[in-house]
C-alpha positions as CSV (number, residue, x, y, z in Angstrom):
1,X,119.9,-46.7,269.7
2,X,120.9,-43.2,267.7
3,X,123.9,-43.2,266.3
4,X,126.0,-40.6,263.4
5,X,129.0,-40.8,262.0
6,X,129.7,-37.3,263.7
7,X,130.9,-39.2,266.5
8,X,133.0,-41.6,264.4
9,X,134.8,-39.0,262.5
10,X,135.2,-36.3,264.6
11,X,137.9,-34.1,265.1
12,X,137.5,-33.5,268.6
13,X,137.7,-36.1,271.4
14,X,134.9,-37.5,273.1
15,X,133.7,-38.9,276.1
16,X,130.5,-39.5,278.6
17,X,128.2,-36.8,279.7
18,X,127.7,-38.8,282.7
19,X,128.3,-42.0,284.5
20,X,126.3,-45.2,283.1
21,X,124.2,-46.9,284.8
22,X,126.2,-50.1,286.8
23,X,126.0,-53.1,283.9
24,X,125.7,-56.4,285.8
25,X,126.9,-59.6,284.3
26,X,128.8,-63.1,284.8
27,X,132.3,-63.9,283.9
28,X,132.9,-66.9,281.9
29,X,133.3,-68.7,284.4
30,X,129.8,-67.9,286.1
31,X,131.0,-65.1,288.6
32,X,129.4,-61.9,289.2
33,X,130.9,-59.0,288.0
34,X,129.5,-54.7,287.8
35,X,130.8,-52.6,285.1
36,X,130.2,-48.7,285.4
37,X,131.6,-46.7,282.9
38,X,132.2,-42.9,283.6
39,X,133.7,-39.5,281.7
40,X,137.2,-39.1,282.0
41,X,139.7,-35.8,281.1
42,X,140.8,-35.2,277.7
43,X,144.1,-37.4,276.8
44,X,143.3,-40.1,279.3
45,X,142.2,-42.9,276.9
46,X,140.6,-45.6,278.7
47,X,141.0,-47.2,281.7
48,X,140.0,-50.1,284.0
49,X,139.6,-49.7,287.5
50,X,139.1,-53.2,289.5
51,X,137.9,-53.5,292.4
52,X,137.7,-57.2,294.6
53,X,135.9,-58.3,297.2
54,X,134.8,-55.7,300.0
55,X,135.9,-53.3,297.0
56,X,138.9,-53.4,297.5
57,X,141.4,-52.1,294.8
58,X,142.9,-55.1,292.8
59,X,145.1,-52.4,290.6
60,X,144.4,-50.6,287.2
61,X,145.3,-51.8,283.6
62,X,145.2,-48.1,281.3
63,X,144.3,-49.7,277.5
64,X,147.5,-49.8,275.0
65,X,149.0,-52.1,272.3
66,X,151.8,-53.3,275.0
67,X,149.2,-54.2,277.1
68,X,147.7,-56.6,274.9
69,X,147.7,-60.2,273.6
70,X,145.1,-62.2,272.3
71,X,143.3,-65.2,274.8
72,X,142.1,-68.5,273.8
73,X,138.9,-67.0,271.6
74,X,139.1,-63.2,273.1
75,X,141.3,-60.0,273.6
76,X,143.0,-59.8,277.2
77,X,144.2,-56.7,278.6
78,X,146.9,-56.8,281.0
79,X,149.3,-55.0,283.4
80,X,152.7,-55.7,282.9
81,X,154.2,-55.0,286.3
82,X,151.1,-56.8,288.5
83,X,149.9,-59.3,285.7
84,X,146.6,-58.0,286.3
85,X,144.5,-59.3,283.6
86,X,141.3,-58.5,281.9
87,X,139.8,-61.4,278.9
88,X,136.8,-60.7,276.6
89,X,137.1,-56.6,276.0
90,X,136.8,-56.7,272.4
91,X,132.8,-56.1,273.0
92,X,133.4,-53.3,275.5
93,X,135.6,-51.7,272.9
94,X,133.6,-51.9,269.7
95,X,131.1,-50.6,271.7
96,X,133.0,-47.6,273.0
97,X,134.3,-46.8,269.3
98,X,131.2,-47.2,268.0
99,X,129.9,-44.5,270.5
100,X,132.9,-41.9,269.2
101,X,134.5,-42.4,272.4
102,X,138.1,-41.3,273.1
103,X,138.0,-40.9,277.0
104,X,136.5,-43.3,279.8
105,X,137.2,-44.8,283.1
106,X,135.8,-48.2,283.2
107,X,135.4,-49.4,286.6
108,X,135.1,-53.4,287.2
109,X,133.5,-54.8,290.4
110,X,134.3,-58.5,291.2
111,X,131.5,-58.5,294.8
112,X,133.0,-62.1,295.7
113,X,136.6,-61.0,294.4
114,X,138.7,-61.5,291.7
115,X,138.2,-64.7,290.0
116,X,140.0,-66.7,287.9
117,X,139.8,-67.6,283.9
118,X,138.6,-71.1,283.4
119,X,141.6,-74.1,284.0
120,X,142.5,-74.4,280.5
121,X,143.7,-70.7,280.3
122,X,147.6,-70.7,280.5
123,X,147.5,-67.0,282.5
124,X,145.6,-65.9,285.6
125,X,143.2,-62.9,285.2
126,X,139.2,-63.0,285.3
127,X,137.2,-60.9,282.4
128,X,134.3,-58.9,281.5
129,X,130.7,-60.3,280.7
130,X,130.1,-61.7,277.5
131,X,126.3,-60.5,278.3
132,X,124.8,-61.7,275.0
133,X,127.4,-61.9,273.0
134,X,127.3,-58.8,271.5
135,X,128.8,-54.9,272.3
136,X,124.9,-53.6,272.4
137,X,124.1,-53.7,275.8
138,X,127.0,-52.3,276.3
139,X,126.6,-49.2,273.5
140,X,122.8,-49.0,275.2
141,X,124.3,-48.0,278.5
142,X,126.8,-45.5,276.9
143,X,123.9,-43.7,275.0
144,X,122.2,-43.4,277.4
145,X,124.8,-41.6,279.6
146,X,125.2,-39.3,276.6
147,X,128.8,-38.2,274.8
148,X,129.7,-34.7,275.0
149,X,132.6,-33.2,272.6
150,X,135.9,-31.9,274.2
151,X,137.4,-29.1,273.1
152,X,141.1,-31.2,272.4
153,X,142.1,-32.6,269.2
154,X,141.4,-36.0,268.2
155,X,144.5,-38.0,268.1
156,X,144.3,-40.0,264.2
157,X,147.4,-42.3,263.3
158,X,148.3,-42.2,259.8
159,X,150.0,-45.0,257.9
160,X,153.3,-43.8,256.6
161,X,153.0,-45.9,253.8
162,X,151.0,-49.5,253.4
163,X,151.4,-51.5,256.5
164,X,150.9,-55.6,255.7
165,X,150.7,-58.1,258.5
166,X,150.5,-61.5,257.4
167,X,150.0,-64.3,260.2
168,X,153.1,-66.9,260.4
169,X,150.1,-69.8,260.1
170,X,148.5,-68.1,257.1
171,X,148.6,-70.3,254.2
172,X,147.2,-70.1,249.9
173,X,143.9,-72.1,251.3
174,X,143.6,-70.0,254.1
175,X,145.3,-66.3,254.1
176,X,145.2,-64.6,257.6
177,X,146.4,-61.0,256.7
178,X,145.9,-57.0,257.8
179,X,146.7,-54.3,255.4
180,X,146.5,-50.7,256.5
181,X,146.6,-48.9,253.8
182,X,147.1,-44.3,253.5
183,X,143.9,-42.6,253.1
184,X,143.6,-39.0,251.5
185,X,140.3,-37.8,253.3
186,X,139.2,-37.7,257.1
187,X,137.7,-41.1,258.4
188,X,138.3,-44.4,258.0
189,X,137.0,-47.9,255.7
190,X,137.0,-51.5,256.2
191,X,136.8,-54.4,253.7
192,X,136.6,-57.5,255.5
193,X,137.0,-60.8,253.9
194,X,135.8,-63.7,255.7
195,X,135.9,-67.2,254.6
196,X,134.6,-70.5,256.8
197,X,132.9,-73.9,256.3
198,X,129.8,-72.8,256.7
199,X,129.2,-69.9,255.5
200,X,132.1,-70.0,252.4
201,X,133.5,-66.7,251.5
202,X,131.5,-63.4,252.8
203,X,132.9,-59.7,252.0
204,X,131.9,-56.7,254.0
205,X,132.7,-53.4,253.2
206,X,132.2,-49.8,255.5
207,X,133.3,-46.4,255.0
208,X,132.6,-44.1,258.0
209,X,131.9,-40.6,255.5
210,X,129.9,-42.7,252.7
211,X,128.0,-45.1,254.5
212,X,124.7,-45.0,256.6
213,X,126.6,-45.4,259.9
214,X,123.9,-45.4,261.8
215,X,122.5,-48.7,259.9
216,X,125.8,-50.0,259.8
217,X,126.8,-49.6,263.4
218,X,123.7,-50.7,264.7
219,X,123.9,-54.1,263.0
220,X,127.4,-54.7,264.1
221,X,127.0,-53.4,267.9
222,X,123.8,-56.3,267.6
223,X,126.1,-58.6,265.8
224,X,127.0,-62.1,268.0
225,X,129.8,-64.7,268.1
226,X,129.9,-67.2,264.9
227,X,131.2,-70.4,263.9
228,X,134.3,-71.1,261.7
229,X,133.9,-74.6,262.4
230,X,131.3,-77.0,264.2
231,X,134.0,-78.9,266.1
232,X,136.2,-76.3,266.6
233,X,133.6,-73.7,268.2
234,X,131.7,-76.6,269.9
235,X,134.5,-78.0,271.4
236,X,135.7,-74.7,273.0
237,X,132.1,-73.7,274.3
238,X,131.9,-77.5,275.7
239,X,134.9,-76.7,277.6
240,X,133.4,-73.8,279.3
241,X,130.1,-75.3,279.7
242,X,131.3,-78.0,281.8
243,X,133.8,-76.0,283.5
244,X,130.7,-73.5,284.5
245,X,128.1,-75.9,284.8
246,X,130.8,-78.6,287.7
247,X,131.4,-75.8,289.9
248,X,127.1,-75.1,290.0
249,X,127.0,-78.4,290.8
250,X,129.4,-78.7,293.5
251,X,127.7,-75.1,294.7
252,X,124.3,-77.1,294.6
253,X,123.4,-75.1,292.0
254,X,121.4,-76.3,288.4
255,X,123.3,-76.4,285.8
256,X,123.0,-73.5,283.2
257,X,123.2,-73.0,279.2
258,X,125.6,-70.2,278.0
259,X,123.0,-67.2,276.8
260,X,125.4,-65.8,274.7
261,X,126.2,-69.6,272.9
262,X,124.9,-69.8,269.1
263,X,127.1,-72.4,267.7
264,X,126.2,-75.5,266.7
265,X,125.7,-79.3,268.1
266,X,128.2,-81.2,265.9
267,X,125.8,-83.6,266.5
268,X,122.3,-81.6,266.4
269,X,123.4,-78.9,264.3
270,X,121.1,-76.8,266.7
271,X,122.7,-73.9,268.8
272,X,124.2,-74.9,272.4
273,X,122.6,-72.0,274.2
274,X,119.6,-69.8,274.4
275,X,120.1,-68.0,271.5
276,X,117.7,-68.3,268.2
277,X,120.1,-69.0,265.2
278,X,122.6,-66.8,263.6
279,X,121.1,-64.3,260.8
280,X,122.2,-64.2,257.4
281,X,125.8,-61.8,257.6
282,X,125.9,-61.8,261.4
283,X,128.8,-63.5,261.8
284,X,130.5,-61.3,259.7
285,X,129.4,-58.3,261.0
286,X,130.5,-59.7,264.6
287,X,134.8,-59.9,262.6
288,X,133.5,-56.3,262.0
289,X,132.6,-55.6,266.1
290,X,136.1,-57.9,267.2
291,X,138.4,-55.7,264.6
292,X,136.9,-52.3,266.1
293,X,137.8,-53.9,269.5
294,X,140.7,-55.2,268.6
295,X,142.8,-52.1,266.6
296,X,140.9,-49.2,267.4
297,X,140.0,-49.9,271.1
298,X,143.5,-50.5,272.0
299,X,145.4,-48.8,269.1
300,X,143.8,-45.5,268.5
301,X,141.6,-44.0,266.1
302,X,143.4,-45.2,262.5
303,X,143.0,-42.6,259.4
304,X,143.4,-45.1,257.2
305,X,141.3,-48.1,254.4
306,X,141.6,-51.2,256.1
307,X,141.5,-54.7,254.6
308,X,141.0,-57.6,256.3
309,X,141.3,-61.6,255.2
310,X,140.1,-64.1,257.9
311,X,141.1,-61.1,260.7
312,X,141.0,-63.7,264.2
313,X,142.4,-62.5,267.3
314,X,145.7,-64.1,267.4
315,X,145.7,-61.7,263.4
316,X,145.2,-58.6,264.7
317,X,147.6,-59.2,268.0
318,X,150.4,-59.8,266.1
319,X,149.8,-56.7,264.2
320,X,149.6,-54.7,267.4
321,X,152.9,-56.2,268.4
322,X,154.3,-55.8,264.7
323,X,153.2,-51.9,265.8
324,X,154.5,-51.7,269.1
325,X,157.8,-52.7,268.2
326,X,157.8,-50.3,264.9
327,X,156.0,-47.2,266.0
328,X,157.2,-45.3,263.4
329,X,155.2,-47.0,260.9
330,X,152.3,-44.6,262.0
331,X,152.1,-40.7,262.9
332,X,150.1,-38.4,264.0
């Protein structure tokens, strides 16, 4: 799985040589669902495509911060005048950035239409494979295709000055906060801070001209889901196990784990699903996969050093609506 930071910091935009091969998957909620992936014009950005049942045309949902809110444990995508809706694309979108894409055209296939988010979601929409839990089958399929240069300027957003997002629930014990910070060469940097029960405090850091993005990349695209909490995490996955596994049975179907499932048993301490146990820094490298799917999937490619303390979902979606409303806080 080749990958340089050419693609990361490049001047010029991006996108596929050719169309992926069709990714097949299951929604959360069990459902079959096709994802093909395919190059798009320069200035387009990306944009999903879904199609229903006898493929019919559902609508589109074209990737932006207005478009955007953060789910239960996810990213959702949605179009405001339909409210269309797309859960789970933070994976899909790390694994575009991490390809250097700029342009694509991501079309969705639902073959027994479009289903819904589990019960306890509080908005309709359906969502993309969680697969394994990670962004590289996804990155596999793009590299595959190959990424050919376009010969149009890459659009970086700049900072004006410091940006600082602080989450209203953050607290001393437990900050939840986004700095985006001016940067006086090309490319960008993270330093995450992460800090959970079971792991304590972790720190990450990334520069995309320094370090060996190839290494880097690779172990974040491979990176799955963590725990911040036994209960917390076991509860949700619970949830969506007996959701999933009640409408096998009433299908006459065996039940199933969740492949993509590695946290714990409260009880057992072993994972719930199929996967082996979490490597050391795998978890954090997975905040690393949600933030590229998070801000630069839906925001844009950000010239800028990036910190990051305890960087959830519902963090970085209130700094994309902190954005939206204040767009002069970046420039091009």
């Amino acid at each position: 799985m080749p990958l340089s930071a050419e693609g990361l910091n490049s001047p010029h935009q991006r996108t596929l040589a050719n169309p992926t091969e069709k990714i097949h998957g299951q929604t959360l909620r069990g459902h079959p669902v096709t994802i093909t992936i395919a190059p798009a014009e320069p200035d387009t950005g990306f944009r999903f495509v879904i199609f229903g049942k006898n493929e019919d045309l559902l609508g589109t949902i074209s990737v932006a911060p207005a478009h955007s809110r953060a789910g239960l444990a996810w990213t959702e995508l949605f179009d405001p005048p339909t409210g269309l809706a797309l859960g789970v694309t933070e994976h899909l979108g790390a694994a575009l950035v991490l390809a250097g894409l700029d342009n694509a055209v991501i079309d969705v296939h639902y073959p027994g239409g479009q289903p819904r988010m589990p019960p306890w979601r509080q908005t309709p929409g359906s969502s993309l494979p969680l697969m394994d839990g990670t962004a590289t089958p996804y990155l596999q399929a793009v590299l595959t295709a190959g990424v050919v240069g376009q010969n149009t300027p890459r659009r970086w957003l700049k900072p004006r000055r410091g940006i600082i997002y602080t989450h209203p629930e953050s607290t001393p014990e437990n900050r939840m906060q986004i700095k985006i910070l001016p940067r006086s060469r090309p490319g960008f940097s993270f330093r995450v801070l992460w800090k959970s029960k079971d792991e304590g405090l972790t720190i990450f850091r990334w520069d995309s001209l320094t370090e060996n993005s190839s290494r880097i990349a690779q172990a974040v695209a491979r990176a799955r889901p963590g725990t911040t909490g036994r209960l917390t995490s076991w509860t949700l996955w619970h949830l969506l196990l007996a959701d999933v596994n009640l409408r096998h049975r009433l299908r006459g179907q065996r039940p199933r784990k969740l492949d993509f499932a590695v946290v714990p048993s409260p009880f057992t301490g072993k994972p719930l699903g199929n996967q082996p146990p979490l490597e050391k820094d795998e978890s954090l490298h997975h905040r690393l996969l949600d933030l590229l799917g998070d801000l630069f999937f839906v925001i844009g490619w950000l010239n800028a050093d990036i910190e990051v303390v305890n960087g959830r979902h519902k963090v970085t979606a209130g700094l994309r609506e902190m954005l939206t409303k204040n767009p002069h806080l970046l420039s091009t």
